[in-house]
N, C-alpha and C positions, 0 to 999 in steps of 0.2 A: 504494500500500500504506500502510495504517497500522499504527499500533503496537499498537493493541490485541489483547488477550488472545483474544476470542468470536471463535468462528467463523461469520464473518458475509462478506460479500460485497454490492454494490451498485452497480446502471447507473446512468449520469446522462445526460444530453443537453444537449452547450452549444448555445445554440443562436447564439451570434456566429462559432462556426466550423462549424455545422450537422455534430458528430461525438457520438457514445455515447462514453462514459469507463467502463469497468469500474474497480471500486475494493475491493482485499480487505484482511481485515484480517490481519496477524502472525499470530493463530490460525490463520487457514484455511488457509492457507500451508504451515505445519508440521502439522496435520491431515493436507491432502493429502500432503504427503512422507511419510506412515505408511502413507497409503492407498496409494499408489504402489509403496512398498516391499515393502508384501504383499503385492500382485497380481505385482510379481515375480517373489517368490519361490515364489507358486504356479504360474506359466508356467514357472519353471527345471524345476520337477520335475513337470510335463507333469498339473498339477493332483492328482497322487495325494496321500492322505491323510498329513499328516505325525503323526509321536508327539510334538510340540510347535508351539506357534504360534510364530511367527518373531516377531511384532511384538505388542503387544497395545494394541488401539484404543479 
C-alpha cells in the first residue's frame, strides 16, 4: 500500500522470486471501504429502496 490520495491500484512481477505483487494506493483503500459499506447496507435490508443513501460515493 501507498500513501497516496488517487484511486489507483497496480500488478508487478519480481521476477528473482518469480511472484505478482499487487500494490494499492491509500485512496483505493478507503474508496473501497464506502463501496463495501453500501452494498451492506443494501443486503441488510434485502435491497428495498431506502428514503436516504447511507453513504455517498
Amino acid at each position: 500500500m501507498t500513501d497516496e490520495p488517487e484511486i489507483n491500484a497496480c500488478a508487478r512481477w519480481e521476477e528473482a522470486s518469480s511472484t505478482y505483487y499487487a500494490e494499492f494506493t491509500l485512496g483505493m483503500i478507503v474508496w473501497l471501504d464506502g463501496v463495501a459499506a453500501t452494498l451492506a447496507s443494501h443486503i441488510v435490508r434485502d435491497f428495498e429502496p431506502a428514503s436516504y443513501l447511507p453513504l455517498h460515493l
